[in-house]
Structure formats: C-alpha cells, structure tokens
N, CA, C and O atoms as CSV, one atom per row, in Angstrom:
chain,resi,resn,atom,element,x,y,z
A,1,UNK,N,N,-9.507,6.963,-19.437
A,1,UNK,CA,C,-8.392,7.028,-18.506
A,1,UNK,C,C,-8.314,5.764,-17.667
A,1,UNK,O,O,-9.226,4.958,-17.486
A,2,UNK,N,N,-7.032,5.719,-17.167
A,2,UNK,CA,C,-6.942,4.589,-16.489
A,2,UNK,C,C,-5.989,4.901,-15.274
A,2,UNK,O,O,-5.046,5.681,-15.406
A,3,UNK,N,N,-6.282,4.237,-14.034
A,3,UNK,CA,C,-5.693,4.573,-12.784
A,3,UNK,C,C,-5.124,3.425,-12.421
A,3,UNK,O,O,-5.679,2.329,-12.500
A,4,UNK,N,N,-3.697,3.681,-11.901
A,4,UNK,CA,C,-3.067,2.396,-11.389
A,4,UNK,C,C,-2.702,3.062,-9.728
A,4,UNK,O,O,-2.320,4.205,-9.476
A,5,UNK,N,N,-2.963,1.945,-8.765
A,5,UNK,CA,C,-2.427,2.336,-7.574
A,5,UNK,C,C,-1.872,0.912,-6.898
A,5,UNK,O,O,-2.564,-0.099,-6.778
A,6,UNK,N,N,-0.112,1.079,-6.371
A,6,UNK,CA,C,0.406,-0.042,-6.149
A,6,UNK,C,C,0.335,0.155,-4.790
A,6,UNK,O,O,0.176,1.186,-4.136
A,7,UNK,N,N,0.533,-1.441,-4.339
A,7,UNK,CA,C,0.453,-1.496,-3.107
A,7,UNK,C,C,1.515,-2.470,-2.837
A,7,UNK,O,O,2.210,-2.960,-3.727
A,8,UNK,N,N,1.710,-2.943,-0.654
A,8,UNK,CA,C,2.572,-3.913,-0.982
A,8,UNK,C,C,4.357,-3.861,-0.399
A,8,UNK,O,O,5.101,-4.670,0.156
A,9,UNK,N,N,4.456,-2.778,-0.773
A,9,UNK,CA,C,6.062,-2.729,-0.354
A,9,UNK,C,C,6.096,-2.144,0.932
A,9,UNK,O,O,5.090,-2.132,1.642
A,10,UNK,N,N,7.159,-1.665,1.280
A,10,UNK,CA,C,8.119,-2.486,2.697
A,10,UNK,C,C,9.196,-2.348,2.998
A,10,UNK,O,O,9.957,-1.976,2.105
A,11,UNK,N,N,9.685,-2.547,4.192
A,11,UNK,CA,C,10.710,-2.799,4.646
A,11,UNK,C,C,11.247,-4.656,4.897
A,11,UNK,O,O,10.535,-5.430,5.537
A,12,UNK,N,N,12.313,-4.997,4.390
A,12,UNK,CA,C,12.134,-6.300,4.084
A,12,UNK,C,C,13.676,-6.466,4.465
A,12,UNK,O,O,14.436,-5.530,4.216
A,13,UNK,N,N,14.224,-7.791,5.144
A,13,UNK,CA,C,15.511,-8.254,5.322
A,13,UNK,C,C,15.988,-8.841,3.859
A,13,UNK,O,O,15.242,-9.347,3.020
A,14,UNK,N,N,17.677,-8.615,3.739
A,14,UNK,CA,C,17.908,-9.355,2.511
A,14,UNK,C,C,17.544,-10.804,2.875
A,14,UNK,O,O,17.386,-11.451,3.910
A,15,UNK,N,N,17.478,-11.032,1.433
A,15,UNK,CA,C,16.893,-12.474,1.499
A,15,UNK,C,C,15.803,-12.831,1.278
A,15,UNK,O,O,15.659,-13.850,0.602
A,16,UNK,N,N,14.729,-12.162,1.739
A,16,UNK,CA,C,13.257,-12.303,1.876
A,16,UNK,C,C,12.870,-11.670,0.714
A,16,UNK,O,O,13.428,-10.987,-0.146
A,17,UNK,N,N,11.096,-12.333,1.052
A,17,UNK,CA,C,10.581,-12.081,-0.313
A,17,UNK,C,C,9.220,-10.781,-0.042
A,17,UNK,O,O,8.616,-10.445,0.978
A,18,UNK,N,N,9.138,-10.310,-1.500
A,18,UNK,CA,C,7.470,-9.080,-1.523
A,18,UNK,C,C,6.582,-9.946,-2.291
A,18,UNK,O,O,6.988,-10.955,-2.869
A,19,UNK,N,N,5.488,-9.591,-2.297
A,19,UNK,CA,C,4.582,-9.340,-3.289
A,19,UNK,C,C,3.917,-7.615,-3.520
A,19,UNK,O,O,3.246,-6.896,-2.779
A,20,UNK,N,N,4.356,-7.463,-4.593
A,20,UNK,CA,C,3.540,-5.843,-4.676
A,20,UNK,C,C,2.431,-6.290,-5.584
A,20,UNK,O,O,2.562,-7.249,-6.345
A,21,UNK,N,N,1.294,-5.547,-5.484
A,21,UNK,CA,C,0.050,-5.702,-5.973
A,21,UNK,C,C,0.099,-4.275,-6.680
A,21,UNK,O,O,0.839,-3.432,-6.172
A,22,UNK,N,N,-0.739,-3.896,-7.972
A,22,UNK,CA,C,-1.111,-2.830,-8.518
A,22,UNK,C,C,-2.822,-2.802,-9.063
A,22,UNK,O,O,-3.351,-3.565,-9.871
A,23,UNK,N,N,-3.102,-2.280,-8.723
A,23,UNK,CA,C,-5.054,-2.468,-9.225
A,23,UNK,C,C,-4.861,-0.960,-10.074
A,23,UNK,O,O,-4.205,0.059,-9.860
A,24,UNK,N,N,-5.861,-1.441,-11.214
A,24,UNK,CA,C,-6.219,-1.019,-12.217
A,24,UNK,C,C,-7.640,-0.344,-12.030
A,24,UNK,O,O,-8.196,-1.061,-11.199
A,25,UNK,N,N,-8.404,0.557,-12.344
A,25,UNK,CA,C,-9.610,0.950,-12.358
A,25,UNK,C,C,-9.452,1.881,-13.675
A,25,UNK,O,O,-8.534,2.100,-14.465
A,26,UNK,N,N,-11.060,2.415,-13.502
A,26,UNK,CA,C,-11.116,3.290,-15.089
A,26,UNK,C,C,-11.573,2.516,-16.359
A,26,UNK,O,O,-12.241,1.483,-16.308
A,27,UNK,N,N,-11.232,2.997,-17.278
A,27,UNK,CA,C,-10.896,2.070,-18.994
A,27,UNK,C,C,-10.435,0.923,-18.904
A,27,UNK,O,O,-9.429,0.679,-19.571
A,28,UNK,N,N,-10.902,0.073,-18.226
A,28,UNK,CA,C,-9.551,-1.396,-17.829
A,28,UNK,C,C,-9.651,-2.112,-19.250
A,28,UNK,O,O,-8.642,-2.543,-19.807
A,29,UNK,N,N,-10.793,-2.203,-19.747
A,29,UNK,CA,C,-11.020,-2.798,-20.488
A,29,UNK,C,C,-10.270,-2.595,-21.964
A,29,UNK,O,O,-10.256,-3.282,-22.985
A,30,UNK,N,N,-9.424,-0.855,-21.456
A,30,UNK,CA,C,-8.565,-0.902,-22.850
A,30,UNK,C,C,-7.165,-1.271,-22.747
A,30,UNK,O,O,-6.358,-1.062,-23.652
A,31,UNK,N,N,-6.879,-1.824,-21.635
A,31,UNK,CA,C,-5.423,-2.340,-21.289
A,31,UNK,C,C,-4.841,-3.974,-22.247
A,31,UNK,O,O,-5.376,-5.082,-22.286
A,32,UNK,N,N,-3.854,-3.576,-22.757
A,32,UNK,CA,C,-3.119,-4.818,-23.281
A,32,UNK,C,C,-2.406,-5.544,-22.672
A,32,UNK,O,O,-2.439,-6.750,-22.917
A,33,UNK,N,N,-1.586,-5.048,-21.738
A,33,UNK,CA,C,-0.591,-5.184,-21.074
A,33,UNK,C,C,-0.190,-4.463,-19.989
A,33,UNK,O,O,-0.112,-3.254,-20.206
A,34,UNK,N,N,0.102,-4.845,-18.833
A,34,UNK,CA,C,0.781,-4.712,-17.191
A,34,UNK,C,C,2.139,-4.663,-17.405
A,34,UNK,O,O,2.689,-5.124,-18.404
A,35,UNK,N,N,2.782,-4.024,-16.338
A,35,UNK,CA,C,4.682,-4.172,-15.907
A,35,UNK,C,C,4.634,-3.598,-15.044
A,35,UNK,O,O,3.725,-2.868,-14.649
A,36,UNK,N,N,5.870,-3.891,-14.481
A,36,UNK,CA,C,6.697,-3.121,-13.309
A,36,UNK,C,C,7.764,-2.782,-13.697
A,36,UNK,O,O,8.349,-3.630,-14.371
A,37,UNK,N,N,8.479,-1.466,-13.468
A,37,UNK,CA,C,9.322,-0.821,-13.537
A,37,UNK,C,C,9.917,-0.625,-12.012
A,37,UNK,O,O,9.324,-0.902,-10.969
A,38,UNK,N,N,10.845,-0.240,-12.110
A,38,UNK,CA,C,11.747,0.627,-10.535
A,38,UNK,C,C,12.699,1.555,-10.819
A,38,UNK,O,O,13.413,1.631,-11.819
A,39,UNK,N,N,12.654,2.248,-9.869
A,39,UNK,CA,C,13.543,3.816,-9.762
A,39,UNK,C,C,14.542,3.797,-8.440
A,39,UNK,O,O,14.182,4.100,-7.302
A,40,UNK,N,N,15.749,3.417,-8.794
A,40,UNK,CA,C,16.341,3.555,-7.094
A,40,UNK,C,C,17.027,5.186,-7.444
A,40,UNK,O,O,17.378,5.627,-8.538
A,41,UNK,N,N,17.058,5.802,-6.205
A,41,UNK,CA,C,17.970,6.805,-6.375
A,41,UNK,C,C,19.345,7.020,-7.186
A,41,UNK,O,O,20.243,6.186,-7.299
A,42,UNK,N,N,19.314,8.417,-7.768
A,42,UNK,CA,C,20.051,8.515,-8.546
A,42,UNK,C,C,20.058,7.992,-9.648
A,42,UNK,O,O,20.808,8.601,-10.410
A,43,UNK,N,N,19.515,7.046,-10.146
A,43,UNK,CA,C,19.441,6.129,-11.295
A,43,UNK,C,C,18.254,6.242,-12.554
A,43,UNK,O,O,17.375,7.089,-12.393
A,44,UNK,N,N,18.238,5.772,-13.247
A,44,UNK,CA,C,17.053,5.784,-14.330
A,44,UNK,C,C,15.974,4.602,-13.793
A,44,UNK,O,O,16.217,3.774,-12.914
A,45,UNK,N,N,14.764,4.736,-14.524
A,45,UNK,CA,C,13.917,4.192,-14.711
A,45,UNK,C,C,14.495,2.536,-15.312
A,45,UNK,O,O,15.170,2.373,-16.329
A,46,UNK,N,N,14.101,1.634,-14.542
A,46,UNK,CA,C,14.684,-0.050,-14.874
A,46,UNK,C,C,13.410,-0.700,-15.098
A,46,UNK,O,O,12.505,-0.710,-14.264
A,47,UNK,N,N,13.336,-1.451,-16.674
A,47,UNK,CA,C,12.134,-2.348,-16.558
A,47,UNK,C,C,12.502,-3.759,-16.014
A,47,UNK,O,O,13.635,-4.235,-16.092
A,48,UNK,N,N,11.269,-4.467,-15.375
A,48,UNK,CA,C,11.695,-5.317,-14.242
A,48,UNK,C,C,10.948,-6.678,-15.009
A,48,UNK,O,O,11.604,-7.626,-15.441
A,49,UNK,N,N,9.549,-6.585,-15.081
A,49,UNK,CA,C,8.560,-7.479,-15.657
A,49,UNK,C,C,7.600,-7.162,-16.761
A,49,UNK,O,O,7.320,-5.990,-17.013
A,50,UNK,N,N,7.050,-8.231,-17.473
A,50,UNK,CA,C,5.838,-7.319,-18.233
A,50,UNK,C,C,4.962,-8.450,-18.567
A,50,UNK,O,O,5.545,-9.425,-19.041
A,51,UNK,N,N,3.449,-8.550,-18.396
A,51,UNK,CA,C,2.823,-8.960,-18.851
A,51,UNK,C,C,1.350,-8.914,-19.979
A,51,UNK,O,O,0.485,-8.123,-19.602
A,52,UNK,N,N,1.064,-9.624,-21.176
A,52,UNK,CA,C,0.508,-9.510,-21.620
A,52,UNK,C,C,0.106,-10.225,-22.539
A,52,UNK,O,O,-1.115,-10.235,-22.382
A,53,UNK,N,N,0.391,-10.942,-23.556
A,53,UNK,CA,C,-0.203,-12.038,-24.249
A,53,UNK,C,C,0.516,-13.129,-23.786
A,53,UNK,O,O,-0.007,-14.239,-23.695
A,54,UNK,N,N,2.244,-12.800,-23.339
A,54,UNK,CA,C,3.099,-13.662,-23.071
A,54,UNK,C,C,3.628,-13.131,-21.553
A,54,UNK,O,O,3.130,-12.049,-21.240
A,55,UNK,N,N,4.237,-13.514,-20.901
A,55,UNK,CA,C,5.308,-12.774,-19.741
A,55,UNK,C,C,6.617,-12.833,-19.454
A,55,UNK,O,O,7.103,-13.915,-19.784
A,56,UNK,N,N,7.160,-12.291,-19.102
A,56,UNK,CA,C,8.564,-12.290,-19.302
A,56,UNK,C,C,9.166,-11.257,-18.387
A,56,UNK,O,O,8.587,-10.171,-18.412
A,57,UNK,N,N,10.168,-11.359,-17.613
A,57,UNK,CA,C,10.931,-10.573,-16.866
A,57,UNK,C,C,12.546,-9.883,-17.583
A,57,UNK,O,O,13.121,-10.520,-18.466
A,58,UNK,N,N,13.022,-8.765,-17.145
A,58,UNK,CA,C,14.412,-8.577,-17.332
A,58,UNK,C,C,15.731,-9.739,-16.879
A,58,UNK,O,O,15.868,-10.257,-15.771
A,59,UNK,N,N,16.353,-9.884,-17.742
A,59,UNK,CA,C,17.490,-10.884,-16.938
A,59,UNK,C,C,18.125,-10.302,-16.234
A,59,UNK,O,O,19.249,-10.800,-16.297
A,60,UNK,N,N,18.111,-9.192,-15.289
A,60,UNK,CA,C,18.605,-8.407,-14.204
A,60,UNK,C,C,17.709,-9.079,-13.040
A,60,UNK,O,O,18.297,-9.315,-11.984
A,61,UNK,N,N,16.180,-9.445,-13.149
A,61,UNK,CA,C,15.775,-9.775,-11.750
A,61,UNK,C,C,14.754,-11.419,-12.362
A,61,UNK,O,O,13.725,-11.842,-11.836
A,62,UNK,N,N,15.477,-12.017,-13.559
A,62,UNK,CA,C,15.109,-13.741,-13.865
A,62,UNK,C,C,15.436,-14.557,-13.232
A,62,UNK,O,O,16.607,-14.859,-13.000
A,63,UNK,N,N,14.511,-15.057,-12.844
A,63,UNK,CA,C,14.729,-16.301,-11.473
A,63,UNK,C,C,14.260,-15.688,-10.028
A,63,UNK,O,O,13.613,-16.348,-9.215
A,64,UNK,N,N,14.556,-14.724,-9.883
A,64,UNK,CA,C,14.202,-13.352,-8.681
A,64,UNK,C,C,12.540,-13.344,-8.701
A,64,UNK,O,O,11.734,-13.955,-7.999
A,65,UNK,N,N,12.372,-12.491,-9.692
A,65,UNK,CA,C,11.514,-11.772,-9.917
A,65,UNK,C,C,10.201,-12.108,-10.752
A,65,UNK,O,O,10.626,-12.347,-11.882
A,66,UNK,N,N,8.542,-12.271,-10.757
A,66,UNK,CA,C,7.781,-12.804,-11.288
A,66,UNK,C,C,6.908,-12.132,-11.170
A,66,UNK,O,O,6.678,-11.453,-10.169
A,67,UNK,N,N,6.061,-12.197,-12.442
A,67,UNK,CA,C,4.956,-11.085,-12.553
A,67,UNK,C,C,3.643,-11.919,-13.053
A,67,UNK,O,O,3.862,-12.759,-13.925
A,68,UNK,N,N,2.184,-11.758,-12.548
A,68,UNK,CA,C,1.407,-12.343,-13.159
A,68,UNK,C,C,0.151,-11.436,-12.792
A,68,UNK,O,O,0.105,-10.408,-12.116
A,69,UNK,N,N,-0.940,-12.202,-13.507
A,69,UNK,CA,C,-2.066,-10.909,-14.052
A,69,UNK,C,C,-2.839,-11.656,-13.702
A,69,UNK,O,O,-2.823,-12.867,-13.922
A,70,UNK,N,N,-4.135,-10.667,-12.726
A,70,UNK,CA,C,-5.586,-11.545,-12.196
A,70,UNK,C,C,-6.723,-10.316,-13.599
A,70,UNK,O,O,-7.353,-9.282,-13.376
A,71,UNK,N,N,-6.600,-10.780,-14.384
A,71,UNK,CA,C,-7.616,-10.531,-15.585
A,71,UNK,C,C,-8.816,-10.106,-14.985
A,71,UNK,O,O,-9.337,-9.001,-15.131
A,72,UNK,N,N,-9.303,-11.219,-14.172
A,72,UNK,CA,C,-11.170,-10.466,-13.607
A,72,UNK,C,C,-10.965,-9.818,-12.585
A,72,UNK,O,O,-12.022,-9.379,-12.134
A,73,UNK,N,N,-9.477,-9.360,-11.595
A,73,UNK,CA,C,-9.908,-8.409,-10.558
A,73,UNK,C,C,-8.875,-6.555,-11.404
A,73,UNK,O,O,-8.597,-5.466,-10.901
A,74,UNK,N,N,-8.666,-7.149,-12.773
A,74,UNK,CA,C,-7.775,-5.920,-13.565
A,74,UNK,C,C,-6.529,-5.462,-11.797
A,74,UNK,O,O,-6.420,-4.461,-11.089
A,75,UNK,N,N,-5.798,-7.006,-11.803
A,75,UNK,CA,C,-4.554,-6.506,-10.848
A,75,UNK,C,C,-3.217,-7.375,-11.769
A,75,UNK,O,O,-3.286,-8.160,-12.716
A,76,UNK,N,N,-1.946,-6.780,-10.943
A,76,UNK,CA,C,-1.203,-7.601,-11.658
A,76,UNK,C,C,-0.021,-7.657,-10.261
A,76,UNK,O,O,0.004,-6.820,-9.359
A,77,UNK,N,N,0.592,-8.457,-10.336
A,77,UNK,CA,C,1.414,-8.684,-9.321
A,77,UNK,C,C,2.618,-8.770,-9.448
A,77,UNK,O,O,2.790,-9.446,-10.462
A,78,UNK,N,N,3.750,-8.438,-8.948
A,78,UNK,CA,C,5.172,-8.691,-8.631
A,78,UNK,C,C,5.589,-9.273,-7.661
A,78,UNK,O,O,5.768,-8.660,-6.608
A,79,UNK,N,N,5.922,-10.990,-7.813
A,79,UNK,CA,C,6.613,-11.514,-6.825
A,79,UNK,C,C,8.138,-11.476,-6.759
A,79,UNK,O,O,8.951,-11.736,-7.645
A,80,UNK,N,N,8.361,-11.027,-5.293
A,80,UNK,CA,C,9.813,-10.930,-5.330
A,80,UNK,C,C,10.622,-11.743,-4.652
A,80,UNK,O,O,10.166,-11.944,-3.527
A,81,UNK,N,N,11.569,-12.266,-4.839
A,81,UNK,CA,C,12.061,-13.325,-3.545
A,81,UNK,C,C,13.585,-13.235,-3.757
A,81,UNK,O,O,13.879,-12.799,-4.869
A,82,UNK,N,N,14.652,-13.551,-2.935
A,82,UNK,CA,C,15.735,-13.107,-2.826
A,82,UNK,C,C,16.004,-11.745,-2.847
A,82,UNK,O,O,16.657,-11.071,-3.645
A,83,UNK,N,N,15.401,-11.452,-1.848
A,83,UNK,CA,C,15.590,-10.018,-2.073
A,83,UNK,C,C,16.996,-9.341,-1.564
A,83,UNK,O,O,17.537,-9.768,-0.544
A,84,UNK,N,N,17.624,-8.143,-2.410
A,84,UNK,CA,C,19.040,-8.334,-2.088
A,84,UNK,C,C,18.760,-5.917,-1.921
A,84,UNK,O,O,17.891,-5.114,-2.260
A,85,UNK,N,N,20.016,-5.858,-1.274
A,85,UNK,CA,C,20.049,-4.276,-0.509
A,85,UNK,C,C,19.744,-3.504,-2.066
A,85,UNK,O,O,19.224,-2.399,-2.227
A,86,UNK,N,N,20.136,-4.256,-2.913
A,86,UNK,CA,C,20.382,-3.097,-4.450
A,86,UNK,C,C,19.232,-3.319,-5.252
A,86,UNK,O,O,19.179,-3.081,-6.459
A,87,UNK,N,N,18.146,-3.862,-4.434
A,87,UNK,CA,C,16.615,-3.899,-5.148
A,87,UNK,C,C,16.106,-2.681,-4.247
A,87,UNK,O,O,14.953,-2.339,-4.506
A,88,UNK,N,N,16.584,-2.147,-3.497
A,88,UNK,CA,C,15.542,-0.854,-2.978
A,88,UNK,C,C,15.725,0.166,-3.785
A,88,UNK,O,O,16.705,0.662,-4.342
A,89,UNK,N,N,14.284,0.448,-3.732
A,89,UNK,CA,C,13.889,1.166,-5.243
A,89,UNK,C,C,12.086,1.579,-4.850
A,89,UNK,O,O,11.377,1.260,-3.895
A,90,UNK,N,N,11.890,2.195,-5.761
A,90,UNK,CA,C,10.506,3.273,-5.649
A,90,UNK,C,C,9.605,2.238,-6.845
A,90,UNK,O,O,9.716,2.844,-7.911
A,91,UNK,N,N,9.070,1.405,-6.999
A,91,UNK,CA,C,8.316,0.406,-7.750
A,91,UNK,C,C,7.426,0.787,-8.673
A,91,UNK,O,O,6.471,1.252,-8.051
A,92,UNK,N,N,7.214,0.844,-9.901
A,92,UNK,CA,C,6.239,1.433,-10.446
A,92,UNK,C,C,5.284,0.266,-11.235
A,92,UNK,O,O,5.496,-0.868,-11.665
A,93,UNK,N,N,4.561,0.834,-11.203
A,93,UNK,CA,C,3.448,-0.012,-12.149
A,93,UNK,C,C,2.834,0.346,-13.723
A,93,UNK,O,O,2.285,1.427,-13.936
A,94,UNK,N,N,2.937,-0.306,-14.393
A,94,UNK,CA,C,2.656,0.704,-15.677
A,94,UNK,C,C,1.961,-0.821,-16.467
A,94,UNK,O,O,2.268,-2.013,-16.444
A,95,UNK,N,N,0.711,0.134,-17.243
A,95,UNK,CA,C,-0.076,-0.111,-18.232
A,95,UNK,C,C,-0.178,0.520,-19.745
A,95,UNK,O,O,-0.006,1.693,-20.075
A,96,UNK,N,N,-0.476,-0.493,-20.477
A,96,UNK,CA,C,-0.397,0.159,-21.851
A,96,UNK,C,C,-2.146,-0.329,-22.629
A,96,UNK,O,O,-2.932,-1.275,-22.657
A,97,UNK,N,N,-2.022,0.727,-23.026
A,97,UNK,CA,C,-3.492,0.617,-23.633
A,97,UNK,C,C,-3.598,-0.009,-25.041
A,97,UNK,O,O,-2.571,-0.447,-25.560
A,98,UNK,N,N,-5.101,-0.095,-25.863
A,98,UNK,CA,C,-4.930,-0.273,-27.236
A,98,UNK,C,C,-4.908,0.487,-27.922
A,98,UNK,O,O,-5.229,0.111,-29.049
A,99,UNK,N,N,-4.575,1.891,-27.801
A,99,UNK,CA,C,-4.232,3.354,-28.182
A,99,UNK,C,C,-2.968,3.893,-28.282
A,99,UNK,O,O,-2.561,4.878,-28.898
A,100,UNK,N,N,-2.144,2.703,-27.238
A,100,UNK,CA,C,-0.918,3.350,-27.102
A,100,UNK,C,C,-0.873,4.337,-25.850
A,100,UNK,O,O,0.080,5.114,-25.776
A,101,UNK,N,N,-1.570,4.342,-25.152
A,101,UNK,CA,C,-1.682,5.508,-24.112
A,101,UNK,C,C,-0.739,4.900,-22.895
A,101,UNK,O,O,-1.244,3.900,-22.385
A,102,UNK,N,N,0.233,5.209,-22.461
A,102,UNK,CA,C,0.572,4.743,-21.059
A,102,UNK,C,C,-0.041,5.580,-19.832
A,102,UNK,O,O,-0.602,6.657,-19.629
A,103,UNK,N,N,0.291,4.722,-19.304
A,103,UNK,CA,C,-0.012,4.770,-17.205
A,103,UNK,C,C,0.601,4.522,-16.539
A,103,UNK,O,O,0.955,3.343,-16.544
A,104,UNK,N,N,1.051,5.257,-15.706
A,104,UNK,CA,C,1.498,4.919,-14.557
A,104,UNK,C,C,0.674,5.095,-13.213
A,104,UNK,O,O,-0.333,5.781,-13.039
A,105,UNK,N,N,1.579,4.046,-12.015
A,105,UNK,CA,C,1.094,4.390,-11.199
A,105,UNK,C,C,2.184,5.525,-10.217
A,105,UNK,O,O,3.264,5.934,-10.642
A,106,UNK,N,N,1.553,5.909,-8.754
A,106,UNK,CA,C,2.296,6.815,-7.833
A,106,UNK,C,C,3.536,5.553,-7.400
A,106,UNK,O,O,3.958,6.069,-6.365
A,107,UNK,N,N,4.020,4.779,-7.498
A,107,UNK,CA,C,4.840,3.990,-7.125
A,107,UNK,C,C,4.855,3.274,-5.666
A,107,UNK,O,O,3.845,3.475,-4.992
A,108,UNK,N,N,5.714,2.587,-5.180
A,108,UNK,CA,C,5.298,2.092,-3.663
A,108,UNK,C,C,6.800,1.552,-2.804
A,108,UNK,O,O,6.914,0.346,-2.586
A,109,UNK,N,N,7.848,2.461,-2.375
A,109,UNK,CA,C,9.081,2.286,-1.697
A,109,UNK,C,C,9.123,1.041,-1.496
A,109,UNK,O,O,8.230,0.479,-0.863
A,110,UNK,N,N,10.335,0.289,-2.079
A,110,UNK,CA,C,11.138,-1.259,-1.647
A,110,UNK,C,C,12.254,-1.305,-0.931
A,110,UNK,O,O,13.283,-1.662,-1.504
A,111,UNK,N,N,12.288,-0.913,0.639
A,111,UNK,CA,C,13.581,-1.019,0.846
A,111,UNK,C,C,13.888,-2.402,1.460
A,111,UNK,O,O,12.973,-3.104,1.890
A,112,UNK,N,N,15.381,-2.851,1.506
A,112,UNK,CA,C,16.163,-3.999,1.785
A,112,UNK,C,C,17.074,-4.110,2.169
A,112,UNK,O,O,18.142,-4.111,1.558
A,113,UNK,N,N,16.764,-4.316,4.036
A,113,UNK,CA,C,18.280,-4.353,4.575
A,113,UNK,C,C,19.131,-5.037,4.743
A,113,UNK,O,O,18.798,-6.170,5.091
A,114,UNK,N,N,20.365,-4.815,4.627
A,114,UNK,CA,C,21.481,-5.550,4.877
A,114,UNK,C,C,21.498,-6.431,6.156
A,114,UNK,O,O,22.488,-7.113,6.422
C-alpha cells in the first residue's frame, strides 16, 4: 500500500502563486509515476500534471502550472503561479504503481480570490 498526503494549499489572491507538496509513504518503492489532479465543484475530476520518466502538464494549466519529483524524499510538487478565481478546486494527488494500483490522496482546498 501506498499513502499520499497533500499539503500546501490556501487561500491565495488572483495572480499569485502555490506550491502544493504531496509525500508518499508505504510501498514507495513501487511507484512509477506522481500527478495532480483537481475537483472544483460541480465538475469532474481534471488532470493537471504528471510525472514520471518524462513530465508534462495539461494545456489547460501549460505555462501556469509545474510539477516536479524529489525521488529521495518520495514527494512531488505542484507549482502554481498565475493563479486565476477558476483554479479553486479540491487538489488531488495521485500515484501509480508497477501493478497498476492507483492512489490517491485526501486532497488539499485551492481557493482564489478575485
């Protein structure tokens, strides 16, 4: 098993920037790959970033939005900058194993005021 718990988010003016952090514990060692996802109300599940042999973001938050992986502390990060009112959203963190097993984490509120 593997446990993700994010941290990090906030209350933030538009414009400004996050960093959310997610730490990994457990099986780390069977993880392939990190992402972030988000959930704003009413809406579906949005993938945001993903990292793992390569990285790469959605072109919904490219140029915005950046994700990178600390390998020896098993964390992965979401930098956010320009932050705009229609990024508040419930943040998730998700891992994929070499099994195929996903993870999530409990998520971590992004709000952004006008």
């Amino acid at each position: 098993q593997v446990q993700l718990v994010e941290s990090g988010g906030g209350v933030v003016q538009a414009g400004g920037s996050l960093r959310l952090s997610c730490a990994a514990s457990g099986r780390t060692f069977t993880i392939t790959a990190m992402g972030w996802f988000r959930q704003a109300p009413g809406k579906e599940r949005e993938f945001l970033c993903w990292t793992g042999s390569s990285t790469y973001c959605a072109d919904s938050v490219q140029g915005r939005f950046t994700a990178s992986r600390d390998n020896a502390k098993d964390t992965v990060h979401l930098q956010m900058s320009s932050l705009k009112p229609e990024d508040t959203a419930v943040y998730y963190c998700n891992a994929w194993s070499r099994t195929l097993r996903s993870y999530w984490g409990q998520g971590t509120q992004v709000t952004v005021s006008s």
